[in-house]
Structure formats: structure tokens, C-alpha cells
C-alpha positions as CSV (number, residue, x, y, z in Angstrom):
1,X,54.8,-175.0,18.6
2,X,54.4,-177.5,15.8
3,X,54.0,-175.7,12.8
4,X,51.6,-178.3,11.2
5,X,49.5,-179.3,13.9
6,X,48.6,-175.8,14.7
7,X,48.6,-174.7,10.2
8,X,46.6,-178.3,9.0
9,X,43.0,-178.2,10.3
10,X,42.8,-182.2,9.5
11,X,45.9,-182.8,11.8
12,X,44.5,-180.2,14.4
13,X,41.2,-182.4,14.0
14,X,42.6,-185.4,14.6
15,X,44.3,-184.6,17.8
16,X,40.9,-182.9,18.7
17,X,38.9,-185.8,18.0
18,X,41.2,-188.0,20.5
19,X,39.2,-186.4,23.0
20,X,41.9,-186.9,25.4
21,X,42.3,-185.3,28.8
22,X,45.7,-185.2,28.5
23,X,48.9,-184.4,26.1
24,X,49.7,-187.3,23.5
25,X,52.7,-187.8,21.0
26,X,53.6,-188.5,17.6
27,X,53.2,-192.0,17.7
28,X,49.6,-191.4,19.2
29,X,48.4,-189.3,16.7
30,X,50.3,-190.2,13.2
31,X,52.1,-193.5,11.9
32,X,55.7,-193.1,10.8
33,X,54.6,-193.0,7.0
34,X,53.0,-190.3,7.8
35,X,55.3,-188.4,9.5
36,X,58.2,-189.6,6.6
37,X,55.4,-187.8,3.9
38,X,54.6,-185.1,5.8
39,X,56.0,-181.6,4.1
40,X,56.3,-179.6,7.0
41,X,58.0,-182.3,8.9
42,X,60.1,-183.5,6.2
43,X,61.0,-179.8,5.2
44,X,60.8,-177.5,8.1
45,X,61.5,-179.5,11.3
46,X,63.7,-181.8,11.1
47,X,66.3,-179.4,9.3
48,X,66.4,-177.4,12.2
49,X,66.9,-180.1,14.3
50,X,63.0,-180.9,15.8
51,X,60.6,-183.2,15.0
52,X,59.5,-184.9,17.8
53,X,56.5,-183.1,20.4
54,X,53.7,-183.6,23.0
55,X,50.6,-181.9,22.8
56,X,47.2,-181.8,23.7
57,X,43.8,-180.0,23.0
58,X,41.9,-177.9,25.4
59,X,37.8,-177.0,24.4
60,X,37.4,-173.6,25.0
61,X,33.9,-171.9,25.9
62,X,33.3,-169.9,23.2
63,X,33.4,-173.3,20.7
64,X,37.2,-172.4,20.2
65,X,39.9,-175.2,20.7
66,X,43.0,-174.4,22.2
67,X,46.4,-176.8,21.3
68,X,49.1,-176.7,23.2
69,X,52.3,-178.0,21.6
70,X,55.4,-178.6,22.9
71,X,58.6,-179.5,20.6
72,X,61.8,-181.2,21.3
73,X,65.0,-181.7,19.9
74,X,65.1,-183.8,16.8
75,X,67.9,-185.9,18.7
76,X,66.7,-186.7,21.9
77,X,64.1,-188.7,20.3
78,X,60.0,-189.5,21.0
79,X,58.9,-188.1,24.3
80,X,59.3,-190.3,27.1
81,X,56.2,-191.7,29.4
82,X,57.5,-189.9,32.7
83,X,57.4,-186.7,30.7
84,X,53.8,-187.1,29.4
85,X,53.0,-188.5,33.1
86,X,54.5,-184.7,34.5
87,X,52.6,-182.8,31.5
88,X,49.6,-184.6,32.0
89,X,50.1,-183.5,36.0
90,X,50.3,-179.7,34.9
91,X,47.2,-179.9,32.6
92,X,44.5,-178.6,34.6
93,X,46.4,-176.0,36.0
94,X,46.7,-175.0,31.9
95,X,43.0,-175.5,31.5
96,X,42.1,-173.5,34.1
97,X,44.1,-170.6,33.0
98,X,42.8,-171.4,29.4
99,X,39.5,-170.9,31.1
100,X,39.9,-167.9,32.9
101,X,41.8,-165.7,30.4
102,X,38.8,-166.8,27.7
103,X,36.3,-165.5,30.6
104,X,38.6,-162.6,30.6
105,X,38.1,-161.8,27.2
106,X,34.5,-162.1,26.8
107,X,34.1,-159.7,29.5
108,X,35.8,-157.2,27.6
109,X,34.1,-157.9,24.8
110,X,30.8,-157.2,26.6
111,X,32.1,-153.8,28.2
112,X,32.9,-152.7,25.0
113,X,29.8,-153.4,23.9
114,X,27.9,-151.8,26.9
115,X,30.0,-148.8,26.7
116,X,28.1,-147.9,23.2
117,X,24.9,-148.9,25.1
118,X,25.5,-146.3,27.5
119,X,24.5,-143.7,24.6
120,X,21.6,-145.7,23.5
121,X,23.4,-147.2,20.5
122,X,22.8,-150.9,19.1
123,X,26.5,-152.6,18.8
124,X,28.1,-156.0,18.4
125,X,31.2,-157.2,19.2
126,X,32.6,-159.0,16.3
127,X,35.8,-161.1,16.3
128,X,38.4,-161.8,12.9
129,X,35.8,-164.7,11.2
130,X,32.6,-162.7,12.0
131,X,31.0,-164.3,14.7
132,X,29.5,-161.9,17.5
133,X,31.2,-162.2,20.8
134,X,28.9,-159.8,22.5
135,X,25.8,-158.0,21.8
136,X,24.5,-154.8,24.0
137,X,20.8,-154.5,25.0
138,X,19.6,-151.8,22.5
139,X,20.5,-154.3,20.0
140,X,17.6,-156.5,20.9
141,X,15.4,-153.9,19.2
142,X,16.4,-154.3,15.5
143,X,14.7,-157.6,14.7
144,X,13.7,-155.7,11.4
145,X,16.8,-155.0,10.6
146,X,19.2,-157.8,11.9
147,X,18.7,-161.6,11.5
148,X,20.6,-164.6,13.6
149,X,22.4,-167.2,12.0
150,X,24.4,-170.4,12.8
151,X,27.2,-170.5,15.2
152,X,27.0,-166.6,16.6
153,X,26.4,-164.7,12.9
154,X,24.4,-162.2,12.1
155,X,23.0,-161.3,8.9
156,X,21.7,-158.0,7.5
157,X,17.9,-158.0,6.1
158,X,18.7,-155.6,3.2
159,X,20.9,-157.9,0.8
160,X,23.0,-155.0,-0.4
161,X,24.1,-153.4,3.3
162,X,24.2,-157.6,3.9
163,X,27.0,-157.9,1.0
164,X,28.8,-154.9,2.2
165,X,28.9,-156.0,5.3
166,X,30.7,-159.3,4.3
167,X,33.2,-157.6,2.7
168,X,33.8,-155.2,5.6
169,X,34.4,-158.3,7.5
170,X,36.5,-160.3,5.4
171,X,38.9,-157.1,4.7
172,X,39.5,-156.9,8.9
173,X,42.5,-158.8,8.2
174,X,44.3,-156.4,6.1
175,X,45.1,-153.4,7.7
176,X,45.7,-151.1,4.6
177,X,41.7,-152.4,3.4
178,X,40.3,-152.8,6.6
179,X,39.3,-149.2,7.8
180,X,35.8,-148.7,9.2
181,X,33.0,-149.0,6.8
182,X,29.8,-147.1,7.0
183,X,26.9,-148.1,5.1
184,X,22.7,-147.6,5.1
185,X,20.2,-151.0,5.6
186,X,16.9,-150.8,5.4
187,X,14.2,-153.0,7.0
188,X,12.0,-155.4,5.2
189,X,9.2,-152.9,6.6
190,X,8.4,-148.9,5.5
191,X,11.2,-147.8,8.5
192,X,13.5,-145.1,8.2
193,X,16.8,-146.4,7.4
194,X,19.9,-146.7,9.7
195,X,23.6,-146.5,9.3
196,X,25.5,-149.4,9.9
197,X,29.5,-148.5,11.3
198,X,31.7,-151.9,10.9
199,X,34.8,-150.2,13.2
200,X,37.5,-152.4,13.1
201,X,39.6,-152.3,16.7
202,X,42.8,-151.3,15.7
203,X,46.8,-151.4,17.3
204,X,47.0,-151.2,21.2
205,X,43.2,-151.8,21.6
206,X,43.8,-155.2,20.5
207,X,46.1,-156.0,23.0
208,X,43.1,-155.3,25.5
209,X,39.9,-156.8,23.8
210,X,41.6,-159.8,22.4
211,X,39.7,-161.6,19.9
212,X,37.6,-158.6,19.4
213,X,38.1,-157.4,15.7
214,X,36.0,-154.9,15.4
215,X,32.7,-153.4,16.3
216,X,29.3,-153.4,14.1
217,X,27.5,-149.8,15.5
218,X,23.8,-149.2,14.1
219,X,22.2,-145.5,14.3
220,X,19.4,-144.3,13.2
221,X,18.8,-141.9,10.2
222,X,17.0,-138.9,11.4
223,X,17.6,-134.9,11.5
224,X,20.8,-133.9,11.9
225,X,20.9,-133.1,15.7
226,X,24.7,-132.1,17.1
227,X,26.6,-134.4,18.9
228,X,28.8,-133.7,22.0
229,X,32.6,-133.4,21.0
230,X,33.3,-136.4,23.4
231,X,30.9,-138.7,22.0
232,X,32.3,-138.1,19.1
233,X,35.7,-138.4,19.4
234,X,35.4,-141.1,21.6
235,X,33.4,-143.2,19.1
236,X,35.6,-143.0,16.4
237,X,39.2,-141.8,17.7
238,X,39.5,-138.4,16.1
239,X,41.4,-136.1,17.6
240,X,40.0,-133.1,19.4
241,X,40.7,-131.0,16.2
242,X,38.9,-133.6,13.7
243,X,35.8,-134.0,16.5
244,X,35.1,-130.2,16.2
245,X,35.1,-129.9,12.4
246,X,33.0,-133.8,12.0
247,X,30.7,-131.2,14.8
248,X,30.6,-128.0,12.7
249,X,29.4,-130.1,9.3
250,X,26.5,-131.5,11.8
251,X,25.2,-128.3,12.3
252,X,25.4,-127.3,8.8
253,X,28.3,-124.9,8.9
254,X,30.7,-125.1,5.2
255,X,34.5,-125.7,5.8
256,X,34.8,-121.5,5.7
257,X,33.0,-120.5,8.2
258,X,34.6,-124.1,10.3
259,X,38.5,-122.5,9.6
260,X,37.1,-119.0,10.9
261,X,35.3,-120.5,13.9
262,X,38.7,-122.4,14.6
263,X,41.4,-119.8,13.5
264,X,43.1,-121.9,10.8
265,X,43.1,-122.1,7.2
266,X,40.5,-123.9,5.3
267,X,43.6,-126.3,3.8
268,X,44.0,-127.4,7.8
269,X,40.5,-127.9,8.1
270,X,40.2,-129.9,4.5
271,X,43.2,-132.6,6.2
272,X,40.8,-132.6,9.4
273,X,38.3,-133.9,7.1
274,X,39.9,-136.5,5.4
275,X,41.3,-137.9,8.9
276,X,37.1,-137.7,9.8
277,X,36.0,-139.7,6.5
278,X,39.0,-142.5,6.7
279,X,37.9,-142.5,10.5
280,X,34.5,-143.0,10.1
281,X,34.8,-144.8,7.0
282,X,32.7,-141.9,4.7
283,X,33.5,-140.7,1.6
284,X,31.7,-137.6,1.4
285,X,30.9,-135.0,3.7
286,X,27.3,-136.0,3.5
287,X,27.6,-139.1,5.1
288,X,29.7,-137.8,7.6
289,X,26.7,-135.8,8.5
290,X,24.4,-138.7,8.3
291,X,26.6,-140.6,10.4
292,X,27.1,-138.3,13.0
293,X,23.9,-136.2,12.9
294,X,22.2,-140.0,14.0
295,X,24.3,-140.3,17.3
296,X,21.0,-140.3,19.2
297,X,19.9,-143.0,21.8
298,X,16.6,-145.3,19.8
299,X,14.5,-144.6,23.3
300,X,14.8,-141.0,22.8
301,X,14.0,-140.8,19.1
302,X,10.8,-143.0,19.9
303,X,9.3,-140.9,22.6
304,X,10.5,-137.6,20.5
């Protein structure tokens, strides 16, 4: 792929703003002083024997671009006619597969964000630059608590969960930062306040909801009420040992009387915890009990 058509927006731009079904070359998109000035042509392609490519620009529909580049050996000089002819041939067939694996994608998007609607719990789909992908049902009831923006963002009405959120999102590229993040936002009315979970989708999962970064989950605040061990370690990835201790700290049990339940020292226990907290992106056992102690669907807390 060509390194600085792909890295250098204002090249990637101008081959997007060609608007041209089909591939183009060098010579159609930059003049040889150009080329001569350019570093990453000058430094890192023709040194390794490249330099000259055919590529074209495909509009994807979720406002994404995709560029396909195809590179060539330095020697055998600018792309030929015939071969842009035979590109140009195969094009659609790259569109539509484009297409399809983009439709692909935001169908995942949306099952992962039905799968937390299931449970009665508000979620967006979020990819790397913060812009929601998909959004369940029970998230069309936080209007006091959620605000649309431009181009598929969301912003929160409380300034403070708002700027906390921000970070979250801009710490989902680095994987030693970016663990989930749990914060409370209040309305701009006299509500009780809810817990905002940024869950960033880690490893393998990415490999399946591609594009999907990670997942914004809102409950509400309420009385601790127990959740099912499933729930729980679905929701967050624990393991079955960490779901039944983030369980016994719902239903107000101390780490003691957890370790006897469970048959293991309170030390065991203690690393359970941790693995809950960095899991569930806490930092006290309170909030883990906040967090988890609000796993209940919004229509059953209404009509309670």
C-alpha cells in the first residue's frame, strides 16, 4: 500500500476529491516536483525499490473512505493504460465487497448493542474516534442524560462525567490506559444519577466487531439488588470466581464471610477483587457495588 497516500490526509484528499470511479496513477494525482519533494517517496519507497502505484477511493456507508493502493516495482516504471483498463474492470467487484463487509460490520455492531438491550440496559456502540456505530432501544430513553452531536457523537449533559468520558475515549488506543472506565452523570433535572461503563472491546472480540472499540453501558443508581452470576460475568468478562465475589459485595457480604462462603483464603478473594475493579473499571469496592447493584432493566425500575 502506499505509505503516504494512506499516512497524509491532504494526499488521501486529493485522490478522494477526484471523485473518480476508477483507479488513477501518479501522474493523475501529483506532478513530478511533487513526487521529487515528497519525504516518504524520496526516503522510503524508492530505496526499497517502489515508487510507482494505482489506486483508487471507494465511499463507504458509514461516511468512511476506503483506498485501495496498489504498488509496483520502482523499475518497471508508471502503470501502464491496459493495466488501469483491467483494475478499473475488477472495481466494482471491490466495491461491492467493500460494501458488504461494511454492512457486515454494522450488523455486529448492532447485535452487540441489542444483546445489552436484552437486559433492559441503555448501550452504544462506539468505534476508535468516538462516533456511535449503533445505539439499542432503551437508549432512546435518556434524553436527560445524553445529547446528539455532529457526525454520530454523543455528548454527556453533566460536564464532568462529559470530560471523563473524553478521556475514556481518547485512552481506547492504548491498551495499558485504556481499561473500562466507570463514572456517575447526572441529568440537568432532580433524577437519580446513573453510572456510565465506557468498556473498551478488547483482543479476539475485535477480530469479530471490527470497528467497534468499545461499548458506552448506562445503569441506573438505585438499591443494591443481586445480579445473576451470568449477567455478570457476561457483562464484564470475569471469570466465574471473580462474578461470585463482584455478587457477594452486592448483597453486602465483607471479603470474610465471601472466602468462607467460597472455601479460600481472604488473600484469593482480595486478587478476585482486583481482577473485578480493573474489569469493571472501579476503584473501590463501593463502586463495584454501585455498578453492579444497578444491573436492572429502566422498565422494571419504573413500574417498581
Amino acid at each position: 500500500m502506499r505509505g503516504d497516500w494512506l499516512a497524509n490526509c491532504t494526499r488521501g484528499g486529493r485522490l478522494f476529491s477526484r471523485r473518480h470511479p476508477g483507479f488513477l496513477t501518479d501522474d493523475d494525482v501529483y506532478t513530478a516536483e511533487e513526487l521529487e519533494r515528497d519525504q516518504n517517496y524520496c526516503e522510503f519507497l524508492k530505496p526499497r525499490g517502489l515508487g510507482f502505484s494505482a489506486a483508487t477511493a471507494i465511499a463507504l456507508p458509514t461516511g468512511d473512505t476506503s483506498i485501495i493502493c496498489l504498488e509496483r516495482a520502482h523499475n518497471r516504471g508508471p502503470v501502464e493504460p491496459a493495466i488501469i483498463r483491467q483494475l478499473d474492470e475488477l472495481r466494482p467487484h471491490l466495491a461491492r465487497a467493500a460494501f458488504l463487509a461494511t454492512r457486515l460490520q454494522l450488523e455486529r455492531a448492532r447485535v452487540a448493542g441489542e444483546t445489552f438491550a436484552l437486559i433492559g440496559l441503555p448501550a452504544l456502540v462506539l468505534d476508535d474516534d468516538g462516533r456511535v456505530i449503533s445505539a439499542n432501544d432503551p437508549s432512546n430513553a435518556l434524553g436527560k442524560f445524553v445529547r446528539w452531536r455532529a457526525h454520530d457523537r454523543v455528548a454527556l449533559v453533566d460536564a464532568g462525567a462529559d470530560a471523563l468520558l473524553r478521556q475514556a475515549i481518547e485512552a481506547l488506543h492504548d491498551d495499558l490506559v485504556g481499561a473500562p472506565r466507570s463514572f456517575a452523570m447526572r441529568s440537568s433535572e432532580d433524577d437519580a444519577p446513573m453510572i456510565a461503563n465506557l468498556v473498551p472491546i478488547r483482543g479476539a472480540a475485535r477480530d469479530i466487531f471490527v470497528r467497534c472499540a468499545a461499548v458506552l453501558v448506562m445503569t441506573q443508581v438505585g438499591a443494591p439488588q443481586a445480579p445473576g452470576l451470568e449477567l455478570v460475568q457476561s457483562l464484564f468478562d470475569l471469570t466465574p470466581a471473580e462474578a461470585r465475589v463482584a455478587r457477594g459485595l452486592v448483597v453486602g457480604k465483607t471479603l470474610e464471610e465471601i472466602a468462607a462462603d467460597q472455601s479460600v483464603s481472604r488473600n484469593t478473594v482480595r486478587t478476585h477483587l482486583r481482577g473485578v475493579m480493573e474489569k469493571t473499571g472501579c476503584n473501590r469496592q463501593a463502586e463495584v457495588v454501585a455498578l453492579l447493584g444497578g444491573l436492572t432493566p429502566l422498565a422494571s425500575s419504573k413500574s417498581a
